[in-house]
Structure formats: structure tokens, C-alpha cells
C-alpha positions as CSV (number, residue, x, y, z in Angstrom):
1,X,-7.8,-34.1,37.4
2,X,-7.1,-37.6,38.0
3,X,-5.0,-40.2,36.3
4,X,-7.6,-41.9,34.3
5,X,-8.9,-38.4,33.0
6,X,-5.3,-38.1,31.9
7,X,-4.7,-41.4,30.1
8,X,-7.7,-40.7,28.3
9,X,-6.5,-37.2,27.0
10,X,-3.2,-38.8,25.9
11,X,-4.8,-41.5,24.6
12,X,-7.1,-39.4,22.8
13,X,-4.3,-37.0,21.6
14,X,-2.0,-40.0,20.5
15,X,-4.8,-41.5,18.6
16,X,-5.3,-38.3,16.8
17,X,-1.9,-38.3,15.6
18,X,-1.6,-41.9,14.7
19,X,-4.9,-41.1,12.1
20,X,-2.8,-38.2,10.9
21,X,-0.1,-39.7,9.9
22,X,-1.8,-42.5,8.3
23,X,-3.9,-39.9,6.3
24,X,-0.5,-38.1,4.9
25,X,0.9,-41.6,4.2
26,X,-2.3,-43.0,2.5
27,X,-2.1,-39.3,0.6
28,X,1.7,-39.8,-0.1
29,X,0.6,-43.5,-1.8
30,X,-2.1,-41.8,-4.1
31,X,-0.4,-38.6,-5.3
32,X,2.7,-40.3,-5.8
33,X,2.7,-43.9,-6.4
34,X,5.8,-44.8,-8.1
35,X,7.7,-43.3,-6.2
36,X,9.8,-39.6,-6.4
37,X,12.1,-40.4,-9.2
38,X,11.4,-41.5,-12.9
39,X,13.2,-41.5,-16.0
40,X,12.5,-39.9,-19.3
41,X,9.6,-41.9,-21.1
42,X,9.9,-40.4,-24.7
43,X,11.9,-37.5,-26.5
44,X,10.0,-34.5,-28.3
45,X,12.4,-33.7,-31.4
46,X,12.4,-29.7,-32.0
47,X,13.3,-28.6,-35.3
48,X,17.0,-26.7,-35.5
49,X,16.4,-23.3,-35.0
50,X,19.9,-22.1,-36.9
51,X,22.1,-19.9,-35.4
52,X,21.5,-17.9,-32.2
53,X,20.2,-14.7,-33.2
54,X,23.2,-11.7,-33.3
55,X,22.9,-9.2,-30.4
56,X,23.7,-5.4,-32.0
57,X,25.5,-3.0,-29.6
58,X,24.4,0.2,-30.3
59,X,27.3,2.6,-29.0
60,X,26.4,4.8,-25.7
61,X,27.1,8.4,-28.2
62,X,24.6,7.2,-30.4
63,X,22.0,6.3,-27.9
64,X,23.1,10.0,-26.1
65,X,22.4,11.2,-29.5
66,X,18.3,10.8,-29.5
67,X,18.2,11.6,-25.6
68,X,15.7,13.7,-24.1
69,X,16.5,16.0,-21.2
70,X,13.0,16.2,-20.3
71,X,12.9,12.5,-19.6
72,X,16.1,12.8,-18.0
73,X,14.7,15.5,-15.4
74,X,11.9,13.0,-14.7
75,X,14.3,10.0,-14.4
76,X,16.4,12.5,-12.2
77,X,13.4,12.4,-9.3
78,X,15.3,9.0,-8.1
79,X,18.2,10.9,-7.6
80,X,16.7,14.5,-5.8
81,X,16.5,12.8,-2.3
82,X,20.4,12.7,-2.0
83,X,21.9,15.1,-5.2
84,X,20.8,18.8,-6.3
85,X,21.7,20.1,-9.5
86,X,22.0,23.8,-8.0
87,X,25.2,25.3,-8.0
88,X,27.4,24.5,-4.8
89,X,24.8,22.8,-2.8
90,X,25.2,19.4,-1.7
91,X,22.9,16.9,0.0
92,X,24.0,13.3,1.1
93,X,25.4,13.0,-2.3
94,X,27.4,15.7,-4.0
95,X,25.7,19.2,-6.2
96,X,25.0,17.2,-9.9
97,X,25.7,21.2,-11.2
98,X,28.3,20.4,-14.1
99,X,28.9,17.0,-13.2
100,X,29.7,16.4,-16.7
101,X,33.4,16.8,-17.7
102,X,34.1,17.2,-14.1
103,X,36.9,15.7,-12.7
104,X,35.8,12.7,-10.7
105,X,36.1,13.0,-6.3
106,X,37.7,16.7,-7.0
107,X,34.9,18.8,-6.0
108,X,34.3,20.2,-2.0
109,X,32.8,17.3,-1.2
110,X,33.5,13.9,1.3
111,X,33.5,11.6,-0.9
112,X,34.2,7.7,-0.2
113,X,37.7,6.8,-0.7
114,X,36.8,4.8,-3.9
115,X,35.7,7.5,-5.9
116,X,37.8,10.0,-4.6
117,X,40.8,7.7,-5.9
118,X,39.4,7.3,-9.2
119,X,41.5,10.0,-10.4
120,X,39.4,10.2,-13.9
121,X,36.9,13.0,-15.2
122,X,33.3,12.0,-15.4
123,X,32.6,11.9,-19.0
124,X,29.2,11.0,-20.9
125,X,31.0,7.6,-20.7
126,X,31.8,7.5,-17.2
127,X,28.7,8.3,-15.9
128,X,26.9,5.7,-18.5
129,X,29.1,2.9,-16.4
130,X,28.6,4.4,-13.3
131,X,24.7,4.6,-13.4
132,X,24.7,1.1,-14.5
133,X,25.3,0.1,-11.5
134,X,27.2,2.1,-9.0
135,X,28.8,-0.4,-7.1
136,X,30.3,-2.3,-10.0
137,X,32.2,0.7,-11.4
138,X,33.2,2.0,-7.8
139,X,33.2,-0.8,-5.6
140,X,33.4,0.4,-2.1
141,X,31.2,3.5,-3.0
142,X,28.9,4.6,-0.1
143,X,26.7,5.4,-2.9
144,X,23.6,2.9,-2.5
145,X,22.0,3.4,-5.3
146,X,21.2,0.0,-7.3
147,X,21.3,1.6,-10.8
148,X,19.4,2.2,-14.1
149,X,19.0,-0.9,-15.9
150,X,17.6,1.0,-19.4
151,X,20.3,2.4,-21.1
152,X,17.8,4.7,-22.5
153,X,17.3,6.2,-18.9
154,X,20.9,6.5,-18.3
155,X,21.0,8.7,-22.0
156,X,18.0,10.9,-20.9
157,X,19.3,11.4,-17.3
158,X,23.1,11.7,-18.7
159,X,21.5,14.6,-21.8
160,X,19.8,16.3,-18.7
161,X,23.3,16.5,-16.3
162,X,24.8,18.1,-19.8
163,X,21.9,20.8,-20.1
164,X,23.1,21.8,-16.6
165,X,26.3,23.4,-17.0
């Protein structure tokens, strides 16, 4: 190749990208031509709606109350891959086997120093908070589980843990 095929390639390539950018900046001038900022033209008055609407908290016992254990052994399929609920037989995660009422990292089990310090019992409560999200109530916790948003799935799972022992 000699060096007039090759000021005709960069010629021909620098032209290209001269048309280009005058193509984005003649687009730039027709899809925005006053520029990026404006201020507000005109305000839309919305009627007072009155005071925000009052949230109800509905206490954990009385939501435990209408569980179903049935729906808690479906909601408890998240938690098969790493907990049992046979007797004495633990996976990644400790044997769910009368978890409730249970003493909290006291079981035959390596636990993660943050819930083996806990020191409490794992009451219907407990285990509400702690299947919120598992991190918050234990922080540290090797337990990766993200948590059950519904409070309704924590109820069903919780009424199903109860049915165990």
C-alpha cells in the first residue's frame, strides 16, 4: 500500500467522523433546543388530601393466631436445602426439630459466634424478627438467607416449626 492509498483511507475515515459528529450535534439542536435546564412554567394545585392515612399494627400473636401449618410447610421448601426438621439431624444449618422454645446457639451445633452469644430462647417472637431478616437481628450470622418479607409467611412457617415438637 502506498502513501497516497493511505491519505485517502484517513481522509476518508476522518471525513466519516467529521459527518458524525455534525449529525449528533444537528440532533442535539432539534431534540433539545433550549437547552438542558428550564424552570417551572406553571403550578398544578392538588386538593388537600387530610391527614396521612393511620398505619394499624396488627400484633405478631394475633397474626400466629390465624396461621396455617400447611402453608408454613410449603413456605418451609426455602429453608429444606440447609435445615431438617427431623430430630438430631443437621445440614448446613442446624435440625429445625423443636426450634421453638429452644434456647438460642445451645444445641450440638457450630453455630456462628453471633448467634451462639445471643444467650436468648427462640420464642414465636424471636423467630418472627429473626426471619425478617436474618442479618439485622444477628448481624454477623453466617446465615445467608435474605428473609421473609410477608409477615403472614413468617406466621405460617413459625405455626409449622410449633407443630414439630
Amino acid at each position: 500500500m502506498n502513501t497516497m492509498e493511505i491519505t485517502k483511507v484517513v481522509g476518508g475515515l476522518s471525513g466519516a467522523l467529521l459527518v458524525l459528529l455534525l449529525l449528533k450535534m444537528g440532533a442535539g439542536m432539534y431534540y433539545f433546543p433550549h437547552g438542558g435546564h428550564h424552570e417551572q412554567g406553571y403550578t398544578i394545585a392538588v386538593a388537600d388530601e387530610g391527614p396521612a392515612e393511620e398505619v394499624v399494627v396488627v400484633p405478631f400473636a394475633e397474626v400466629l393466631a390465624t396461621a396455617d401449618a400447611g402453608a408454613g410447610a410449603r413456605v418451609f421448601n426455602k429453608c429444606k436445602a440447609c435445615h431438617s426438621v427431623d430430630a438430631g439431624v443437621n445440614k448446613v444449618g442446624p435440625s429445625l426439630f423443636g426450634v421453638v422454645d429452644r434456647a438460642q446457639g445451645g444445641e450440638a451445633f457450630g453455630y456462628s459466634d453471633t448467634v451462639a452469644g445471643l444467650g436468648g430462647t427462640w420464642t414465636v417472637e424471636a423467630l418472627n424478627e429473626f426471619l425478617t431478616k436474618p442479618s439485622d437481628y444477628a448481624p454477623g450470622t453466617s446465615m445467608s438467607f435474605a428473609g421473609l418479607s410477608k409477615e403472614k409467611d413468617r406466621a405460617n412457617i413459625v405455626a409449622y416449626l410449633s407443630s414439630l415438637n
